[in-house]
C-alpha positions as CSV (number, residue, x, y, z in Angstrom):
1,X,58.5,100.8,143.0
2,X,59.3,104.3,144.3
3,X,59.5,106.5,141.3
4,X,61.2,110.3,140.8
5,X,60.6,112.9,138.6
6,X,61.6,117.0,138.6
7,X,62.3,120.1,135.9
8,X,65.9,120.0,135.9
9,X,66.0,123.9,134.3
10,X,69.7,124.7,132.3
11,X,70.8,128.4,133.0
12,X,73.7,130.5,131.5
13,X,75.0,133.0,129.8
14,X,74.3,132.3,125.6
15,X,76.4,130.1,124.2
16,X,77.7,127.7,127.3
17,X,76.6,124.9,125.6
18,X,73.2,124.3,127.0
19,X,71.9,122.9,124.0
20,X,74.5,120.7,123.6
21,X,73.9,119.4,126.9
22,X,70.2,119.0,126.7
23,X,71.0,117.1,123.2
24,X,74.0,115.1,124.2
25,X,71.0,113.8,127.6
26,X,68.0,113.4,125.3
27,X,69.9,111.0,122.7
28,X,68.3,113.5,119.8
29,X,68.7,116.7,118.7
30,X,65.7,118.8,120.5
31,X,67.0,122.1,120.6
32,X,69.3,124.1,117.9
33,X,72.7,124.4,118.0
34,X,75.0,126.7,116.7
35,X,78.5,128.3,117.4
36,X,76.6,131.5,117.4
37,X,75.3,132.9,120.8
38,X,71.3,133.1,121.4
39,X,70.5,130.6,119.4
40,X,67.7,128.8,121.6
41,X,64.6,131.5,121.9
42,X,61.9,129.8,124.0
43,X,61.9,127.0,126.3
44,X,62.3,123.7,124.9
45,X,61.9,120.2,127.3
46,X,64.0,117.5,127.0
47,X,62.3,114.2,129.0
48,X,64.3,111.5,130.1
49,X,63.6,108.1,131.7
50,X,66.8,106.9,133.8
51,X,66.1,103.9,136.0
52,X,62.6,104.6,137.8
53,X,63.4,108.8,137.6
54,X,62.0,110.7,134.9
55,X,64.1,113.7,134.6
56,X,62.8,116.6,132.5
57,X,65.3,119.1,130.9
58,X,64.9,122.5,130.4
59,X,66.6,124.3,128.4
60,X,66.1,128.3,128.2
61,X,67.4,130.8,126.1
62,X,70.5,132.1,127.3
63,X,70.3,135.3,129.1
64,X,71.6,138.5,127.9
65,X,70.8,142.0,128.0
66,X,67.6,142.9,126.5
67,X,67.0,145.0,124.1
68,X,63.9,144.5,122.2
69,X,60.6,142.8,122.5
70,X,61.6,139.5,121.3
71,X,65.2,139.7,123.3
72,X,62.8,140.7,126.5
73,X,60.6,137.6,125.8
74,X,63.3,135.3,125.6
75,X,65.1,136.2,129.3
76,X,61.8,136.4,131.0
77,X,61.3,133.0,129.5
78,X,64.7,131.9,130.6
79,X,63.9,133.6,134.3
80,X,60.3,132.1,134.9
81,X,61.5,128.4,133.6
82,X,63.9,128.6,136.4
83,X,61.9,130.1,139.5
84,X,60.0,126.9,138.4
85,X,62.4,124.1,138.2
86,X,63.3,121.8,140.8
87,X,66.8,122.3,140.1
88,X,68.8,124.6,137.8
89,X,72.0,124.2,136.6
90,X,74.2,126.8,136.3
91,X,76.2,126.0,133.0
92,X,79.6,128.1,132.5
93,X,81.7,127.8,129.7
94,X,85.1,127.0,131.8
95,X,87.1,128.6,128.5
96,X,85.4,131.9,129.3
97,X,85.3,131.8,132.9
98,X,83.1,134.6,134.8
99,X,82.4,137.3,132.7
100,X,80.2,139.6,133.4
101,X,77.4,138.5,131.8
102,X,77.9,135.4,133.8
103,X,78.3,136.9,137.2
104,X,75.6,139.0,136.8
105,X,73.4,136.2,136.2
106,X,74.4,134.6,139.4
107,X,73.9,137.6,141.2
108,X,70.2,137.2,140.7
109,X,70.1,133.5,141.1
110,X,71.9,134.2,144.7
111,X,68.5,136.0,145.4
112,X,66.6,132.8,144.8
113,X,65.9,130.0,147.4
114,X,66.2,127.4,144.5
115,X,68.6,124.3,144.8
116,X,71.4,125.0,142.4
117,X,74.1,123.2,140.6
118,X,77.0,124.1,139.0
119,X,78.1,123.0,135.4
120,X,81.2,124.0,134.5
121,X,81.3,123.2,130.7
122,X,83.7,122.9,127.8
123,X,86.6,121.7,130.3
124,X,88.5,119.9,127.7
125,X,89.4,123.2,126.4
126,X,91.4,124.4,129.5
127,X,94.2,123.0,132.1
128,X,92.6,121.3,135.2
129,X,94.2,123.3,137.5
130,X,92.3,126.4,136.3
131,X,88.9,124.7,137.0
132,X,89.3,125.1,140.7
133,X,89.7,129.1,140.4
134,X,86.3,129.3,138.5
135,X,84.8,126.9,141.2
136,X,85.4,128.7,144.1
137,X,84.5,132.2,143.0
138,X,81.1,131.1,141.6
139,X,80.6,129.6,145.3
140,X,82.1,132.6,146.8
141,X,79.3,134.9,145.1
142,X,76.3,131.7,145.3
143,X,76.5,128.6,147.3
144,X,76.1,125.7,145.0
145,X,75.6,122.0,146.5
146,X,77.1,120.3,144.1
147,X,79.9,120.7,141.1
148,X,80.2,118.8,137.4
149,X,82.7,119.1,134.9
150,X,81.8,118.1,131.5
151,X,82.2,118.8,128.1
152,X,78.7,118.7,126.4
153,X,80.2,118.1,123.3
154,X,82.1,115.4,123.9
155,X,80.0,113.7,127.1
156,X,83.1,113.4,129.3
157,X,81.4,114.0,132.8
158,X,77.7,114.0,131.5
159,X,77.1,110.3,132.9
160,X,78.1,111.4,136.5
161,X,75.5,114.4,136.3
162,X,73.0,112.0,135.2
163,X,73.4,109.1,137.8
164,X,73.1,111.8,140.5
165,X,70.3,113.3,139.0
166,X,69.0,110.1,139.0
167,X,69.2,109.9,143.0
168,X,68.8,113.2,144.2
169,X,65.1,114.4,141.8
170,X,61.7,114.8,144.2
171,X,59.5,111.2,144.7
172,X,56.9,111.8,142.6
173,X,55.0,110.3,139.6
174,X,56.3,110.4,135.7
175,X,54.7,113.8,134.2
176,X,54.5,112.2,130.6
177,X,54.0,109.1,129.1
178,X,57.6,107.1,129.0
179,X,58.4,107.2,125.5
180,X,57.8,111.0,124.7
181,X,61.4,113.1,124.1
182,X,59.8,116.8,124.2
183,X,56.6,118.7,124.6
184,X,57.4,120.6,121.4
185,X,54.6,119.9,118.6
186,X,56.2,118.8,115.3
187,X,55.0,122.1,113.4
188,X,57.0,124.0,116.2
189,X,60.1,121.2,115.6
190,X,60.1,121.5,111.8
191,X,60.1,125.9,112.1
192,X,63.1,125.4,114.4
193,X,64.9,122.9,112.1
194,X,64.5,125.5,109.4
195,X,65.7,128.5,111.9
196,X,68.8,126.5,112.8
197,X,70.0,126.2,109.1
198,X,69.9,129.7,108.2
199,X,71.7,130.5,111.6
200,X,74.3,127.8,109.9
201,X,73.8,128.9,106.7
202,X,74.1,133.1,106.9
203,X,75.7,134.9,108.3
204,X,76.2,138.8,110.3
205,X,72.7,139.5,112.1
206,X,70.4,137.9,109.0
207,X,69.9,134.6,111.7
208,X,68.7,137.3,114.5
209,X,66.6,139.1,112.3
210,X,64.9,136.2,111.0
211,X,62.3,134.0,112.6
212,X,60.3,131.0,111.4
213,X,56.6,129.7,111.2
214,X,55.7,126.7,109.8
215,X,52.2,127.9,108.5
216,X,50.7,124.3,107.7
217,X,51.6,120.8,108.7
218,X,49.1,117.6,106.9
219,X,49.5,114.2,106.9
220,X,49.7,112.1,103.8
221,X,47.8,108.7,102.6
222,X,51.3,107.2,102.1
223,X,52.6,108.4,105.6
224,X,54.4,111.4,104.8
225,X,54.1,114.7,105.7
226,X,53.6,118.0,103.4
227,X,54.9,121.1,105.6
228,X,54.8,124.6,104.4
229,X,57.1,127.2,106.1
230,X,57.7,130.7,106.0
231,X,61.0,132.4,107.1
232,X,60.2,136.0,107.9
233,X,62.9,138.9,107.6
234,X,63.4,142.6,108.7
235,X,64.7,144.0,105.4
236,X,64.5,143.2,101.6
237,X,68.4,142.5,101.6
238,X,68.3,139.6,103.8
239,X,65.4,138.1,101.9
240,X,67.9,138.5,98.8
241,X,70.6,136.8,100.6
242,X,68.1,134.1,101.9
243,X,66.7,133.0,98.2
244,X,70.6,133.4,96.8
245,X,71.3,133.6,92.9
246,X,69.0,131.3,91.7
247,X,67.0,130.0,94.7
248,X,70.9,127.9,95.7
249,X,70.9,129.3,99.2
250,X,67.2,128.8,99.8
251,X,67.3,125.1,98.2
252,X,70.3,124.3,100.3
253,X,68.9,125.6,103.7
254,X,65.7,123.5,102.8
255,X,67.3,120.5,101.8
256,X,69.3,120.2,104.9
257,X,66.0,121.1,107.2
258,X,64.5,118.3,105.2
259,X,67.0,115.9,106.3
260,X,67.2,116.9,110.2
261,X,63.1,116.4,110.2
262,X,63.0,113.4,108.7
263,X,65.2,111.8,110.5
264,X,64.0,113.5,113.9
265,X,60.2,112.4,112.5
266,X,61.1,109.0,111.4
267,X,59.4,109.3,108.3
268,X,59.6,111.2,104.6
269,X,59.2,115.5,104.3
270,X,57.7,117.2,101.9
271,X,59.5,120.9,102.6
272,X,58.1,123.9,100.9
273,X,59.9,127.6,102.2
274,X,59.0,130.6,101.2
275,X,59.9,134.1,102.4
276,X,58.5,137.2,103.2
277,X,59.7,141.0,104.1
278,X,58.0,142.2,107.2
279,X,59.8,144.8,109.2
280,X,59.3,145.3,112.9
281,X,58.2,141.2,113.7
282,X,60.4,141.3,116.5
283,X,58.4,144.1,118.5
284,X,54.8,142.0,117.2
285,X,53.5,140.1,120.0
286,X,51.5,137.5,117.2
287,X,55.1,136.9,116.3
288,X,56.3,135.9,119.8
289,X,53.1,134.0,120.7
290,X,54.0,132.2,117.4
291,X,57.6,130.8,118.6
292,X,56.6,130.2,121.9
293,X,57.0,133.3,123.8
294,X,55.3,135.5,125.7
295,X,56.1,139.4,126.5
């Protein structure tokens, strides 16, 4: 049997729902989601078996302007994952339409000699005759070979991507064993579990001033797992606002993480957190290295 397999890598502007996407595929949550924009900081892999293709997901941060070490981390990261992708999909959020953000970004993808698809996303949020306007400027500015409309959240359209995914990926051998859903090493899963409650959870910039380590990970006789993490803030404020009166804000981002992991793990947490001033992480390359990035 002829198999297929090819990095499918998900490319847009923050917040156009490539998460969702990359969720809504894999079947599990894999990669954080939250209303608010650069959520995703490092490349996460989302593997698929469909028929006799394996089809691995990428999904990158979303790509902004940079402004400090981390933010200059995360959009190379975004940039390199797709110069190395069989295919990228460019996903717009059709409610937004071309921004600038968004039409700067294909600007530089026009540069590249990669195959490209377009994802217009979110279209259950706008009329269907104002899809076709979007459609033909992106392909104006970059010729795209083929176009999906789908709402992430939903999964309207997501099937059609998939079947001609399916078809059109590289002959090639499966990259990883058939039953694996990411790359990502639990320790890594659990710290972003954590990191997506207290983007739920607070509010303002505490969630992009915060990052998370999980700083030991040990099995149990009975099967369980004890993990210790550590959620590391700029300023004494935000660790105030973290802990809450009483420890409630701390419990209640913990307990929730707790429930996420174990069902993502398929077996009981033991969740410790604990949090610690220390100004400047973002510019600290240990930091980055930490959550997956490189400067």
């Amino acid at each position: 049997m002829t198999t297929r397999c090819g990095f499918v890598a998900l490319v847009g502007a923050p917040n156009a729902g490539k998460s969702t996407l990359l969720n809504r595929i894999a079947g599990v949550k894999l990669s954080i989601v939250s209303p608010k924009a650069q959520t995703t900081r490092f490349r996460t892999l989302g593997i698929v078996v469909r028929e006799n293709t394996q089809i691995i997901l990428v999904d990158l941060p979303g790509i902004f302007k940079p402004r400090r070490r981390l933010d200059r981390a995360m959009v190379n990261a975004a940039w390199t994952g797709s110069q190395d992708a069989d295919l990228t999909l460019l996903m717009i959020d059709a409610k937004l339409g071309l921004r600038d953000d968004v039409r700067e970004i294909i600007t530089k993808l026009a540069q590249s000699n990669g195959k490209i698809w377009l994802v217009l996303n979110k279209t259950d949020l706008i009329a269907a005759e104002d899809l076709l306007p979007i459609t033909k400027e992106v392909n104006d500015l970059l010729p795209v070979e083929r176009v999906f409309m789908v709402s992430a959240r939903s999964g309207d359209g997501v099937e059609d991507l998939l079947d001609q995914l399916t078809a059109d990926l590289p002959e090639g051998p499966f990259l990883y064993p058939e039953d694996d859903l990411t790359d990502l090493p639990d320790r890594l899963l659990a710290a972003e579990l954590v990191r997506e409650q207290v983007f739920m959870q607070t509010h303002e910039e505490i969630p992009y001033q915060a990052t998370v380590e999980t700083e030991s990970f040990k099995e149990r006789p009975d099967g369980s797992v004890r993990i210790e993490v550590t959620i590391y803030v700029s300023r004494a404020g935000h660790k105030a606002i973290l802990i809450g009166e009483g420890g409630h804000k701390i419990k209640s981002i913990g307990a929730r993480a707790r429930l996420e992991l174990q069902e993502l793990l398929d077996r009981p947490c033991h969740l410790f957190l604990n949090v610690k001033e220390r100004a400047g992480w973002d510019e600290e390359k240990a930091r980055l290295r930490a959550i997956g990035l490189e400067d």
